[in-house]
VEXDO-666762 format. One line per 5 residues: number of its first residue (from 0); their letters; for each residue x, y, z of C-alpha. Coordinates in Angstrom, 2 decimals. Layout:
NUM) A) X/Y/Z ~ ...;
// end
This chain:
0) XXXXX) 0.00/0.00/0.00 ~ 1.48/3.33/-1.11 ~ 0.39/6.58/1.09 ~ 0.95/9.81/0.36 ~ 0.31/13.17/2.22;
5) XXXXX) -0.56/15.99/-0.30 ~ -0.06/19.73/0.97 ~ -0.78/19.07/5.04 ~ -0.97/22.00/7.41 ~ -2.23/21.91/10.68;
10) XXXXX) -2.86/24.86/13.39 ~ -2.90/24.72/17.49 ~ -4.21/28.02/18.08 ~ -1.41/30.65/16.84 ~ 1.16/27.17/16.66;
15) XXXXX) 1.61/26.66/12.80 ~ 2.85/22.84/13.55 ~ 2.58/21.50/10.07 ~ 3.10/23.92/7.21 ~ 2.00/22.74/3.80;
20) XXXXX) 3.60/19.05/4.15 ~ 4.20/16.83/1.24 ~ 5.54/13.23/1.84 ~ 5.40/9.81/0.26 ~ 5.21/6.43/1.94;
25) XXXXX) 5.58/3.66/-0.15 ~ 5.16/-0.08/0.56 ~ 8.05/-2.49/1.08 ~ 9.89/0.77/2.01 ~ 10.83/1.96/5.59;
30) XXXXX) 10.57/6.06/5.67 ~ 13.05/7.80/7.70 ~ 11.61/10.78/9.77 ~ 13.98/12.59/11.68 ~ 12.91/16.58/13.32;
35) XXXXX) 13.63/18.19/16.26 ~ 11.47/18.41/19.10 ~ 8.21/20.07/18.39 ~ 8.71/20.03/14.73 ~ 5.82/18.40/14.01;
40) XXXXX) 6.62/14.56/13.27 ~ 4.08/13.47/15.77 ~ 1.49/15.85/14.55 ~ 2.12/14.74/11.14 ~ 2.14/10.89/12.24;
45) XXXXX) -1.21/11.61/14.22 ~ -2.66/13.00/11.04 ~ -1.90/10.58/9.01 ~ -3.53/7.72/11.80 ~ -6.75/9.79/12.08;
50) XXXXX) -6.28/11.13/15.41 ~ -6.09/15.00/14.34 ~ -7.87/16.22/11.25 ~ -5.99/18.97/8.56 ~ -6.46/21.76/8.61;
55) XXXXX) -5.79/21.89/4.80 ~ -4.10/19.48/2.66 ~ -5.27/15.70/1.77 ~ -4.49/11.94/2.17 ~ -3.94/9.75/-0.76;
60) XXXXX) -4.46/5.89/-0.20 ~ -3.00/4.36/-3.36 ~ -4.41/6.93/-5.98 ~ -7.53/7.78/-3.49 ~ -8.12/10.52/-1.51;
65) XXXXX) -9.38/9.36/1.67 ~ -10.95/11.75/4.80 ~ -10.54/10.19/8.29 ~ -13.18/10.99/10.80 ~ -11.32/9.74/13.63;
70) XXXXX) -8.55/6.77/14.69 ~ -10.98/4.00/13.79 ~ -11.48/5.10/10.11 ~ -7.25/5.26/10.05 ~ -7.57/1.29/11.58;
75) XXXXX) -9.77/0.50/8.62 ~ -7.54/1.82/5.75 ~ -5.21/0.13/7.13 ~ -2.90/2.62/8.87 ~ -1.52/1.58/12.41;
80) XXXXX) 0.39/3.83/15.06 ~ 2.90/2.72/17.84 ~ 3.18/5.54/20.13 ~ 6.40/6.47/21.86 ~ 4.57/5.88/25.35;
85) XXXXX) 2.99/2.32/25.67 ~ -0.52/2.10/25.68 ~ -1.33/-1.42/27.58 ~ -3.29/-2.47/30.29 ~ -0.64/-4.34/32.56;
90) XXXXX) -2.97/-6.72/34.48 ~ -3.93/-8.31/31.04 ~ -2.03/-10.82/29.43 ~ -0.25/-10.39/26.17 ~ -3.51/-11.79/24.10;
95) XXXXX) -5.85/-9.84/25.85 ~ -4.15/-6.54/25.08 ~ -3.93/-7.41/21.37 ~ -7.08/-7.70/21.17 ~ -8.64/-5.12/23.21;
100) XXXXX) -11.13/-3.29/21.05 ~ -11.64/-6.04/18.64 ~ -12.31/-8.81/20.26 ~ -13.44/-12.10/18.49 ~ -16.26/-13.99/20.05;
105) XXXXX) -17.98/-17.40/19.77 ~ -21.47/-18.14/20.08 ~ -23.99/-15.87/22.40 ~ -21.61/-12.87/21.77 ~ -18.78/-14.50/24.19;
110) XXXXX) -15.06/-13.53/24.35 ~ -13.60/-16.16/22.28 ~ -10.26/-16.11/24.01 ~ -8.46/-19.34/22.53 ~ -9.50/-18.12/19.03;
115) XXXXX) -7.76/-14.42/19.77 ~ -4.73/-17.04/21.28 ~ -4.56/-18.45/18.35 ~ -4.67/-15.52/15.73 ~ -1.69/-13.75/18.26;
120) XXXXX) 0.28/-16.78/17.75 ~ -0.46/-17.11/13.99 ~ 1.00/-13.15/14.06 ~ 4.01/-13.68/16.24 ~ 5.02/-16.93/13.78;
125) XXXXX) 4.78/-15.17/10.60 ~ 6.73/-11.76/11.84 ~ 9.09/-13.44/14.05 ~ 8.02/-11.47/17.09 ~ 8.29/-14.04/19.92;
130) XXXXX) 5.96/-12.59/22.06 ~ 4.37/-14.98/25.13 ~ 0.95/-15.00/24.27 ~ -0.06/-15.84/27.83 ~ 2.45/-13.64/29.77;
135) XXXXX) 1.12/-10.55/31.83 ~ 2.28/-7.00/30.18 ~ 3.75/-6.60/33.99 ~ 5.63/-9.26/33.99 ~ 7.52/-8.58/30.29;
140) XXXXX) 10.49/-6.31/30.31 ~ 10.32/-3.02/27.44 ~ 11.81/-4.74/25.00 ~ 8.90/-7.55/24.91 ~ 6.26/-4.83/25.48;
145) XXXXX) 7.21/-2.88/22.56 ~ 6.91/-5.95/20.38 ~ 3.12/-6.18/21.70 ~ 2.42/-2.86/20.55 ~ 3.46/-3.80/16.99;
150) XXXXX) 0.98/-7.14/17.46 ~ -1.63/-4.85/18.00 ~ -1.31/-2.90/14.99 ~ -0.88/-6.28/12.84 ~ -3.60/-7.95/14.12;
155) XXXXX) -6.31/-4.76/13.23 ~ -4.41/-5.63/9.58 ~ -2.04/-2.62/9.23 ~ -0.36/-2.08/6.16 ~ 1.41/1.15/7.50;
160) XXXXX) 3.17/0.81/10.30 ~ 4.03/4.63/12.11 ~ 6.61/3.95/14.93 ~ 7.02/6.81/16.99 ~ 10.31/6.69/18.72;
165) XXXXX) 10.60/2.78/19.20 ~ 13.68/2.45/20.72 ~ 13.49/5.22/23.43 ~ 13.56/2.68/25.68 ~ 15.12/-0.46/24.51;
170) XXXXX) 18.47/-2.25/25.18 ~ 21.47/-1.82/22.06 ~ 20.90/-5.66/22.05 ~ 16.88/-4.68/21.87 ~ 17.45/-2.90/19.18;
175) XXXXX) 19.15/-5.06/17.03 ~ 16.70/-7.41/17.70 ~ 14.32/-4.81/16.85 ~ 15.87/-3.79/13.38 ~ 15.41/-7.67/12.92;
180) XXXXX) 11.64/-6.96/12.99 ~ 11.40/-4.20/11.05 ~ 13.04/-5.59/8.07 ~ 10.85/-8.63/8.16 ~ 8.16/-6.35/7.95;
185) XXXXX) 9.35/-4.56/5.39 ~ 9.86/-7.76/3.44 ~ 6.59/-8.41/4.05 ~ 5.63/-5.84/2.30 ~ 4.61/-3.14/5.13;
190) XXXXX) 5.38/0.49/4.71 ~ 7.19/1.41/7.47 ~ 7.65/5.13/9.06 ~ 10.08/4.88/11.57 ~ 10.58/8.13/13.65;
195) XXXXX) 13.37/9.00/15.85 ~ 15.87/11.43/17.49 ~ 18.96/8.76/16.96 ~ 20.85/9.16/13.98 ~ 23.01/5.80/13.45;
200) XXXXX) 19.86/3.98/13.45 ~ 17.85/6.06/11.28 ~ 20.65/5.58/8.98 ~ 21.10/2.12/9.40 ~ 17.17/1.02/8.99;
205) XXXXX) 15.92/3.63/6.29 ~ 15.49/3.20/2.66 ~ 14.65/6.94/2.39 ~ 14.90/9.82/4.90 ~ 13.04/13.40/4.53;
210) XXXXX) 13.44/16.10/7.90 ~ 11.45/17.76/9.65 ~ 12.03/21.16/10.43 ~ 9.37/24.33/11.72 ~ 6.92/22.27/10.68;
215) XXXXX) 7.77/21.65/6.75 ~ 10.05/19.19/4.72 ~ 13.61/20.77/4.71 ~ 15.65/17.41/3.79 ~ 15.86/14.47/1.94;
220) XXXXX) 18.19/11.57/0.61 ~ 19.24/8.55/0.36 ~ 20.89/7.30/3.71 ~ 23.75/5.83/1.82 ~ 25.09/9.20/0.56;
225) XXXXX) 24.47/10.50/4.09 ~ 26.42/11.02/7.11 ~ 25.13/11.57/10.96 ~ 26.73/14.87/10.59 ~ 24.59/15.75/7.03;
230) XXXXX) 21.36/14.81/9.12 ~ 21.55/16.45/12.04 ~ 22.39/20.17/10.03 ~ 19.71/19.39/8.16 ~ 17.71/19.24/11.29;
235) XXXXX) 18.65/21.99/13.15 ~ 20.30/24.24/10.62 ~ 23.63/24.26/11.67 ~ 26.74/22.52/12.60 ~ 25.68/20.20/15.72;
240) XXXXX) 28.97/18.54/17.81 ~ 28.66/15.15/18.74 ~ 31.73/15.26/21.34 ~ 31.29/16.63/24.82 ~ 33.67/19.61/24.73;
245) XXXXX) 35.02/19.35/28.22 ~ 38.62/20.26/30.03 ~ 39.87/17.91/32.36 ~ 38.03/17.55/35.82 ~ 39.18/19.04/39.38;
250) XXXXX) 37.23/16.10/41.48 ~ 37.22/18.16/45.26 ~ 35.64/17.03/48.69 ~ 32.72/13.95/48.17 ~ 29.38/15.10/47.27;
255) XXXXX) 28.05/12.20/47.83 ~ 29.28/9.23/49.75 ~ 26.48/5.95/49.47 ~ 28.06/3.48/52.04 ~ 27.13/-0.53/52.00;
260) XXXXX) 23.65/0.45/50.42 ~ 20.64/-2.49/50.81 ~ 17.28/-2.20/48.94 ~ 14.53/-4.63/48.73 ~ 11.82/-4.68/46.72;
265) XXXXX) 7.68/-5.03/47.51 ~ 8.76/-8.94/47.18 ~ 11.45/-8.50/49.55 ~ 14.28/-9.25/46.67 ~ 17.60/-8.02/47.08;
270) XXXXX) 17.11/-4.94/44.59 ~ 21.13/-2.67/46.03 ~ 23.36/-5.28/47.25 ~ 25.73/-3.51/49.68 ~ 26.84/-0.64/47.28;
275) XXXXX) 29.38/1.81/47.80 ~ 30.07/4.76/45.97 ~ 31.26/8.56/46.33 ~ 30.39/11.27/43.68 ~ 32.72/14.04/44.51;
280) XXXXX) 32.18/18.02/44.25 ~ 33.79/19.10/40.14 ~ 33.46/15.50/38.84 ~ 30.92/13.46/36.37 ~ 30.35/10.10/37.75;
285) XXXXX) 28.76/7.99/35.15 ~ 26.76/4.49/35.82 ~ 26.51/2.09/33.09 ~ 24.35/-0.80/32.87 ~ 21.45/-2.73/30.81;
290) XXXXX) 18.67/-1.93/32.19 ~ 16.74/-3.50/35.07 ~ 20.19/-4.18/36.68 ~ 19.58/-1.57/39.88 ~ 20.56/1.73/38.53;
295) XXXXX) 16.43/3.21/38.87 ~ 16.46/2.06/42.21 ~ 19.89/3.59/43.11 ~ 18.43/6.79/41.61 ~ 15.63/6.16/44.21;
300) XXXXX) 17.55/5.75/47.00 ~ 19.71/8.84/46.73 ~ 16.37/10.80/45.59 ~ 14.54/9.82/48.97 ~ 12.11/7.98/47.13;
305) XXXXX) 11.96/4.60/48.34 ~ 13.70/3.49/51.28 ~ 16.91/1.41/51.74 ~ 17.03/-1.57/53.87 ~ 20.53/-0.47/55.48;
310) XXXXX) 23.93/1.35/54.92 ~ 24.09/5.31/54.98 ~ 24.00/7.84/52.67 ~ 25.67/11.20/52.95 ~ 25.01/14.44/50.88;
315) XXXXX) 27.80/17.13/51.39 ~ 28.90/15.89/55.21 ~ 25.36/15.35/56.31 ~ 23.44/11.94/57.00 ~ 20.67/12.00/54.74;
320) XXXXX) 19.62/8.37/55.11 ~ 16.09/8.93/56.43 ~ 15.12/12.36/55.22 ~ 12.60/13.70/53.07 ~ 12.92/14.11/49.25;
325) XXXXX) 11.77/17.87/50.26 ~ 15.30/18.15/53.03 ~ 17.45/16.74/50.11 ~ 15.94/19.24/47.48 ~ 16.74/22.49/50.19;
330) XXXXX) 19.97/21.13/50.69 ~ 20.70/21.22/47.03 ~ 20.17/17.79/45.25 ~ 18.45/18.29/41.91 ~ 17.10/15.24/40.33;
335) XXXXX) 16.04/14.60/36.54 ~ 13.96/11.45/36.88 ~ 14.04/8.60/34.35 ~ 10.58/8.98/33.12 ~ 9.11/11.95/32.80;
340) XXXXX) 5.61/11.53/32.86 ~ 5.12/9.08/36.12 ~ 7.71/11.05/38.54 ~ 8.74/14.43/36.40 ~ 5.65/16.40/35.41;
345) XXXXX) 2.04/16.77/36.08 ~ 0.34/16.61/32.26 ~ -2.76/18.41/33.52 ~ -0.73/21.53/35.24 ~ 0.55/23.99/33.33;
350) XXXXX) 3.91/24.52/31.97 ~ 4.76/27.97/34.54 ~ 3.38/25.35/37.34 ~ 5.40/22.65/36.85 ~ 8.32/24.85/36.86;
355) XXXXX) 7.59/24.85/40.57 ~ 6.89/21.75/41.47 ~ 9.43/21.02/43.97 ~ 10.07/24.56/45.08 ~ 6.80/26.81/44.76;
360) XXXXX) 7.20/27.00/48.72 ~ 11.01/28.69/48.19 ~ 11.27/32.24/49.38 ~ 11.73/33.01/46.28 ~ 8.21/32.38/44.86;
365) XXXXX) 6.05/32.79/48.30 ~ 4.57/36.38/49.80 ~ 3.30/35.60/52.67 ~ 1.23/32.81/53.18 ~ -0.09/32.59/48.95;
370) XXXXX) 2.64/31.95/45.92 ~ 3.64/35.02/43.58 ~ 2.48/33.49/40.39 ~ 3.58/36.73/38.80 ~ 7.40/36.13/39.45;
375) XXXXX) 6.51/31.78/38.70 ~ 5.44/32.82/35.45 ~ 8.51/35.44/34.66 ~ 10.64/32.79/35.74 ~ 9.29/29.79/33.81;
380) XXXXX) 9.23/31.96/30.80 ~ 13.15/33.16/31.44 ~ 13.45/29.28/31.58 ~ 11.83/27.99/28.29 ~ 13.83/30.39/26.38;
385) XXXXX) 16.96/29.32/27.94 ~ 15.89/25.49/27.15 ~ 14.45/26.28/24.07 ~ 11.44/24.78/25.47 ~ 8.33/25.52/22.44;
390) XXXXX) 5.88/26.65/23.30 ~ 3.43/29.80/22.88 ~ 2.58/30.38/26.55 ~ 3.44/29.00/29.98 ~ -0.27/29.00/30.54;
395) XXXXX) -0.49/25.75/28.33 ~ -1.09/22.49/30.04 ~ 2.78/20.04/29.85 ~ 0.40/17.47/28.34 ~ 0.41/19.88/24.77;
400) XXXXX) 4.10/19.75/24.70 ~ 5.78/17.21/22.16 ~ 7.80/14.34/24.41 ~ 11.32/16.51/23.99 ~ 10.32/19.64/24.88;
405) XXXXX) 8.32/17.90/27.84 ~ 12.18/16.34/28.92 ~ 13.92/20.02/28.18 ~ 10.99/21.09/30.73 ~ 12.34/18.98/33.38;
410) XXXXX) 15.78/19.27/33.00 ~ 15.23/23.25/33.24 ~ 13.31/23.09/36.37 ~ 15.98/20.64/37.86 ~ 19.30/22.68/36.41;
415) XXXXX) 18.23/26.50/36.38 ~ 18.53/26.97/40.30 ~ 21.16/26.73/42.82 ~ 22.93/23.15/43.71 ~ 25.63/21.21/44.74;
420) XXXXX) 24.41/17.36/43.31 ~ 22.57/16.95/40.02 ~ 21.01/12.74/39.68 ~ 20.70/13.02/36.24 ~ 18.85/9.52/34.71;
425) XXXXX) 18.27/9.23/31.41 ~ 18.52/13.21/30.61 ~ 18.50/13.02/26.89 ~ 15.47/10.33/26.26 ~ 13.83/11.55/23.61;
430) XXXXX) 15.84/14.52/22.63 ~ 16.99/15.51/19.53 ~ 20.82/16.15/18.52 ~ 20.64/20.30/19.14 ~ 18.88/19.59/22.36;
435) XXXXX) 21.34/16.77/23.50 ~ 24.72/19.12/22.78 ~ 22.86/21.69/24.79 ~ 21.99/19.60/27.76 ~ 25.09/17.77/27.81;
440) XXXXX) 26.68/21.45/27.87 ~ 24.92/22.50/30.90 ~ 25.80/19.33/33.09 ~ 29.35/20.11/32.12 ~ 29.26/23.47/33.34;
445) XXXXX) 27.42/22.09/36.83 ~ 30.23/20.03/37.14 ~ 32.53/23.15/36.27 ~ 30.79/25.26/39.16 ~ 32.19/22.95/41.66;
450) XXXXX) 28.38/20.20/41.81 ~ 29.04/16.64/41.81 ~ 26.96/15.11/38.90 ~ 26.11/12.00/38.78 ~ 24.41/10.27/34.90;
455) XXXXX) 23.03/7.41/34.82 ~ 21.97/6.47/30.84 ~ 21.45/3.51/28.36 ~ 23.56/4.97/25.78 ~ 26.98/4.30/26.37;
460) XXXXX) 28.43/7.31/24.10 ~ 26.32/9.56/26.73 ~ 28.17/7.93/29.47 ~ 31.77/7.55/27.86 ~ 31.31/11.18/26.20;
465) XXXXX) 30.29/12.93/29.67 ~ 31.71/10.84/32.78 ~ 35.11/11.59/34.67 ~ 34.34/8.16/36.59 ~ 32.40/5.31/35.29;
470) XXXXX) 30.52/2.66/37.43 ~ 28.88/-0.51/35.69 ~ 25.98/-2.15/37.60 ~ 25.00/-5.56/36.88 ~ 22.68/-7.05/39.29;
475) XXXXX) 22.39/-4.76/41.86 ~ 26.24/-5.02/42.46 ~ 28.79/-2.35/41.60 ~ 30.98/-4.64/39.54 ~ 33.75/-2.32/38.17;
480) XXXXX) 34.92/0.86/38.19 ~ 37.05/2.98/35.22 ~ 38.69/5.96/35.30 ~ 37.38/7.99/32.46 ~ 40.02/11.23/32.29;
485) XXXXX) 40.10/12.24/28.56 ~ 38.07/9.74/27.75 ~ 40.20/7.12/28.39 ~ 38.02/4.17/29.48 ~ 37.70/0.81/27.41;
490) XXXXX) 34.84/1.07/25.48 ~ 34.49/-2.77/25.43 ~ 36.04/-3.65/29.25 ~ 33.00/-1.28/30.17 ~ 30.30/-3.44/27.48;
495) XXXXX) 31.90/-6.85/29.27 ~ 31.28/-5.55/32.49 ~ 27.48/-4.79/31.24 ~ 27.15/-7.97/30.51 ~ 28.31/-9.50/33.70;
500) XXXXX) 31.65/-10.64/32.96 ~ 34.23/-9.19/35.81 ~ 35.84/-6.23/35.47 ~ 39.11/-4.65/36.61 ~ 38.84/-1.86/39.26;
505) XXXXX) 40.99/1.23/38.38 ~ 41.93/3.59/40.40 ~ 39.57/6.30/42.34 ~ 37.69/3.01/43.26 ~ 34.80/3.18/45.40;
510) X) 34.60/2.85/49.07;
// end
C-alpha cells in the first residue's frame, strides 16, 4: 500500500505545527523521519492515523483521496500507530491486550479467548516477534512490550506501520533485535515510518529519509550518501557537535558518599546489594548498565524515594539516610527522573506550574502565606527560552508539549537553580541532537561550578562522552569501576562488564 500526504498543514491556536507538508510512503519501504522536538513529526504521524484532522491538505491511499473521521477510520484503511509511550493495560495478558477493542467472540456474543490465542500466535510466527501470548504486560520487560504494541497494529491488519520513537527505551541488544523486525516487515511488504531522534539507526534502517524542520520538509536523501553529521544540520540548521567539549576535571571534597547500600523490593528481593560509591564536588560520575540491573532504584535511594534496607548515605557531610525528598531538594540535590511523565511532570498543570513543582514554597516564589504566580510565570518563561522549550505560553497544560520539549521542561526546572548534586537519569530520552549538545553542555558546566553530577543512561556514548568516573551495575552489584580522564576508558572492558563478565577496578575506586 502506497500513502501519500498531499499539501498538510495543521494549526494549534497561533502554533503553525505543520506547514504545507508533502511526503510519500511507499510499501516495502521503511521512511526515515527525523525533526527536532516540536517540529511536528508526531502531529504529522497523528494525522496521518486519524487522530487529528488537517487543517488543509489531503491523504492519498493508493491513488484515493481518503478523509478520516477519527482513529478508527485510520484502523480501517489500514494505517496503524505505535506511540512512543505504551498504551497497555498491565494486568492483562499479552492476548488480551492485542485484542482489546476487537475482540473475536464465539457463540452468544462471548469472548472467544483461545481463538484471539490463536490468531496472536499465527501473528508472532509469521513476523518473528516471539511474544508470550499468555504472559502478563507486567511481567515482560520493554523490549517484549514494545513488540506487543506492533501485534496490535498487525492484528487490526495494518499495512502502515508509524513507529514513533521505538527504541526510546530499549536495550542496544533490543534494538538489534528490533531492526530484525522491522526488516521482516518490510519484506513483508509493510510500509514502514520509523521516527526517531537517533541518527546511526535512522541511517542504518531507512530506505529513504526526509526532515522535519518548523513544521515543513527541509531534507531528503538517500541514507547511503548521508552522514550523521549531514542529518543532524539538516535538522537543526547548523553545525551540531557530537563530542562533549570538556577540560579535564578538578574532582574536590565527596558530594556524595552511598556506604554498603541495601534495597529490597515489595517482594522482599535483594534490589542494592551492599553498594558503595562517592560522587565528589567538580566530577561526572557515570553508571553504566542494561537496564533493570539496579541503577532506577539507586536513583531512588539517593532521591529519597523509596527506602533502603541499610547502609548510609551522605550528601555534602550530612546523614541524609532517612530524610525527606523535600530536606534533600533544600539542601541542594536536583534530580532529573528517568521517566518523565510518572515522577517528572504533572500533564494536567501547566507549563509555569510545573516549573515549581518542587520549590513553589522557596522564598523566592512565596509572599506571605499565597505563591507570587507573577514572578513563577517570569521565571518559567526566562526558563523555556533558555531550554528552548516551544511553546506559545506558559499557561499551556505540559500534556500539549511534544515528548522533547516535555524532557527540556524537566531538566530546566531541575538545572536553572542553585545546587551542589545533580542525579541526572536518562537526561537526553527523547531529545533531539541540538537539544542533546545543549543539555550535555549545561551538566558540564554544573560540574565546572564545583556540583558533583552524577548520569546514569542507556547509551553508552552519553556515558563515555560525559563521565570523569564510570561505574557498571549488573545485578544490583557495583561490579567495576574505570577511570574515564580524557576519555580514556575501554569502550568494550565497560560493554563486558554490562554484561556480567568481571571487570578490573581502576583507580579512584569506590569505598
Amino acid at each position: 500500500m502506497d500513502v501519500e500526504l498531499r499539501g498538510i498543514t495543521k494549526r494549534f491556536g497561533t502554533v503553525l505545527a505543520n506547514d504545507n507538508v508533502n511526503l510519500m510512503i511507499r510499501g516495502g519501504e521503511v521512511l526515515g523521519l527525523l525533526g527536532e522536538n516540536g517540529a511536528g513529526k508526531s502531529t504529522m504521524m497523528n494525522i496521518l492515523s486519524g487522530l487529528y484532522s488537517p487543517d488543509a491538505g489531503e491523504i492519498v491511499i493508493d491513488g484515493k483521496a481518503v478523509a478520516f473521521e477519527g482513529p478508527g477510520d485510520g484502523i480501517a484503511a489500514g494505517i496503524g500507530m505505535v506511540h512512543q509511550h505504551f498504551m497497555l493495560v498491565p494486568v492483562f495478558t499479552v492476548a488480551e491486550n492485542v485484542v482489546l477493542g476487537v475482540e473475536p467472540t464465539g457463540a452468544l456474543g462471548h469472548l472467544d479467548l483461545k481463538k484471539a490465542r490463536a490468531e496472536v500466535e499465527e501473528i508472532n510466527e509469521k513476523y518473528g516477534l516471539h511474544v508470550p501470548a499468555d504472559a502478563l504486560i507486567e511481567d515482560l520487560p520493554v523490549g517484549i512490550q514494545q513488540r506487543v504494541e506492533i501485534l496490535k497494529v498487525l492484528f487490526r491488519e495494518a499495512d502502515v506501520l508509524i513507529l514513533d520513537e521505538p527504541t526510546a527505551v530499549l536495550t542496544p541488544q533490543e534494538v538489534e533485535e528490533f531492526f530484525g523486525i522491522v526488516r521482516s516487515l518490510k519484506e513483508a511488504g509493510k510500509a514502514i515510518v520509523f521516527i526517531t531522534h537517533k541518527l546511526h539507526e535512522i541511517l542504518a534502517v531507512s530506505d529513504r529519509i526526509n526532515v522535519l524542520r518548523q513544521g515543513r520538509i527541509t531534507g531528503e536523501g538517500d541514507p547511503k550518501a548521508l552522514s550523521e553529521a549531514d542529518l543532524a544540520e539538516m535538522m537543526v540548521g547548523r553545525p551540531v557537535s557530537f563530542t562533549v567539549d570538556k577540560a579535564v576535571a578538578q574532582p574536590g571534597k565527596p558530594m556524595l558518599e552511598m556506604r554498603n547500600v541495601v534495597m529490597l523490593d515489595d517482594g522482599d528481593d535483594l534490589v542494592l546489594d551492599h553498594v558503595s560509591l562517592t560522587v565528589r564536588s567538580g566530577e561526572v560520575l557515570g553508571v553504566a548498565g542494561v537496564q533493570g540491573n539496579g541503577q532506577t532504584e539507586l536513583v531512588e535511594a539517593i532521591a529519597g524515594l523509596e527506602r533502603t534496607a541499610s547502609g548510609k548515605i551522605v550528601f555534602d557531610g550530612e546523614d541524609i539516610t532517612h530524610a525527606s525528598v523535600r530536606e534533600r531538594h533544600r539542601q541542594g540535590m536536583a534530580h532529573i527522573p528517568e521517566d518523565r511523565h510518572r515522577m517528572g511532570m504533572i500533564a494536567t498543570f501547566t507549563i509555569a506550574e510545573n516549573m515549581v513543582l518542587n520549590s513553589y514554597y522557596d522564598e523566592e516564589y512565596t509572599r506571605g502565606l499565597s505563591v507570587d504566580w507573577g514572578h513563577v510565570q517570569e521565571t518559567a518563561a526566562a526558563f523555556c527560552v533558555d531550554f528552548d522549550v516551544r511553546t506559545p505560553s506558559v499557561f499551556l497544560p505540559a500534556g500539549n508539549l511534544s515528548g522533547g520539549n516535555q524532557q527540556k521542561m524537566v531538566v530546566a526546572r531541575e538545572l536553572e537553580r542553585q545546587t551542589k548534586l545533580v542525579i541526572a537519569s536518562q537526561p537526553t530520552r527523547g531529545l533531539d541532537v541540538g537539544s542533546i549538545e545543549y543539555i550535555h553542555k549545561r551538566l558540564i558546566q554544573s560540574r565546572d561550578e564545583g556540583d558533583g553530577v552524577m548520569i546514569v543512561s542507556s547509551e553508552l556514548d552519553e556515558i563515555m562522552g560525559l563521565s570523569d568516573r564510570i561505574v557498571v551495575m549488573f545485578e544490583g552489584k557495583i561490579v567495576a569501576e574505570f577511570d574515564n580522564t580524557a576519555g580514556s576508558a575501554d569502550r568494550n572492558a565497560v560493554g563486558l562488564a554490562m554484561a556480567g563478565a568481571s571487570g578490573e577496578t581502576t583507580s579512584g575506586a569506590a569505598a
